[in-house]
Each structure stands twice: as C-alpha cells, then as structure tokens.
C-alpha positions, 0 to 999 in steps of 0.5 A: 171411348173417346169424346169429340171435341164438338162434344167437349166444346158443347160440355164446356159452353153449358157449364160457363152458361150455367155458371153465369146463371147461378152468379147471375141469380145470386146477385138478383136474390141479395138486392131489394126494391126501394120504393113503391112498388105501384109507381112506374119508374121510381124503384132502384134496385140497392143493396139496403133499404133506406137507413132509419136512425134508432141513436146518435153518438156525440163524441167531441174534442177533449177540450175546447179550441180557440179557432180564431187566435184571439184570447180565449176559447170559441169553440169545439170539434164534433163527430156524430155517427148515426146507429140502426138497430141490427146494423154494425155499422154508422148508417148515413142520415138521409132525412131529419136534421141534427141539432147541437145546443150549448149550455152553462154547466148542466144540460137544464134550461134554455140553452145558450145556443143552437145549431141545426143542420137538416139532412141536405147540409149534413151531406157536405159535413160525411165522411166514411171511416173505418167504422162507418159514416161520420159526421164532422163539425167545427162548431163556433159560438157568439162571444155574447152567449159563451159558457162562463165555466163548463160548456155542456153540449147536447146532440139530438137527431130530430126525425121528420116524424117528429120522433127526438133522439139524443145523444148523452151530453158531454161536458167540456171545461173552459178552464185547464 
C-alpha cells in the first residue's frame, strides 16, 4: 500500500524533531555549571570547571641573551605551562601569581632577584600552542644584582591559598 505524501512529510519532520532533541540533550549533558548555584545571575554554562594548578613547568633558553647590545649578558627567555592532574593539556592560570627568582650557582639563599606577576598580568604573557597554554617571559636583571658565573633560576606558583608550587630550577651558564 502505498504511503501519501502528507504521511511521508509527517514522518520526515518527526525524525528532524527528534534528531535535534538527542543533539540538543548532548550538548546540554556534556556542559557543567560554574558558580554557586544559591546566587541568581552568576552561573555560566562551560565546558570545564575553573583550572586548579597541581605543578608548573620552567623551560627557558639554552643560555643567556643579551637584549640591550651592550657587552655582557642581561638576561633569558622563559616559558611556564601550568598542569592539573587528569588534565592532558597546559591549563591557564586564572588566580594566584608566578614568581621567577635569580640566584648565584645554586638555588640557596636569599636571591639576587625577583619577578612576580599575579594572575591579571600573566593574561598579556598567554599564548596557546600545540600542547596547550603557555606563558612567555623575556626576563631582564639589574646589572648591580647580576650572577657572576652560573645564573640559577627558580619558577614558583604561588596559589591564593597560599599553597607553593615549584618548578625544578634550571641553571644557566654565563660563560660559553
């Protein structure tokens, strides 16, 4: 028996309706709510919760640069990429501050210098790469607080809790 074309019609716009809806309720299901919940008005719907940082990675140039072509070196490049447990991926750091200190030789001490950049500054320094987000420093130090032999530097992510994370120190040589 053939079916009539209102009949086929009907069929067809049942099944687009139904194909929306199960799109419809996957996208719904795979999105959280950030935020209280008790508050009217601040919640977002997101992808992913808030980024929580468990370790900091410091990778910096092989050596140290001279940046203003004056004798002698002055200072070095820095990446930072932020890790949450279970997350592949870098994660961006939304509070908290990253802090760089300098040493002679070893990380013991008082240091030579620091550099500090709380969470709104590091927003102008993040980049996203192929392995996710990354922070980029060109980091300078005074000529009166410069390392004599081997620059020893020390990355550390301070959180608002007050919890402390660091990177392992990298030394860098001043001499070739």
């Amino acid at each position: 028996m053939p079916v009539s074309s209102s009949q086929a019609i009907l069929k067809w716009n049942f099944s687009k309706i139904l194909l929306f809806c199960f799109a419809a309720s996957q996208i719904v299901c795979g999105c959280v709510m950030v935020g209280e919940t008790k508050s009217k008005g601040d919640n977002k719907i997101s992808l992913f919760v808030d980024s929580k940082v468990d370790s900091i990675r410091l990778f910096t140039s092989p050596s140290l640069l001279n940046f203003d072509n004056q004798q002698g070196v002055d200072g070095f490049l820095a990446k930072i990429y932020a890790v949450q447990n279970g997350t592949p991926k870098p994660v961006e750091i939304k509070d908290g501050k990253i802090e760089f200190a300098l040493f002679e030789g070893v990380v013991e001490g008082e240091p030579l210098q620091v550099w500090r950049y709380e969470a709104i500054d590091l927003k102008t320094r993040m980049s996203n790469s192929r392995i996710g987000i990354v922070y980029d420093f060109q980091i300078s130090w005074d000529s009166k607080n410069k390392p004599t032999k081997k620059a020893a530097v020390l990355a550390r992510y301070i959180a608002p809790d007050g919890r402390e994370i660091r990177a392992l120190p990298v030394v860098l040589s001043l001499e070739p």
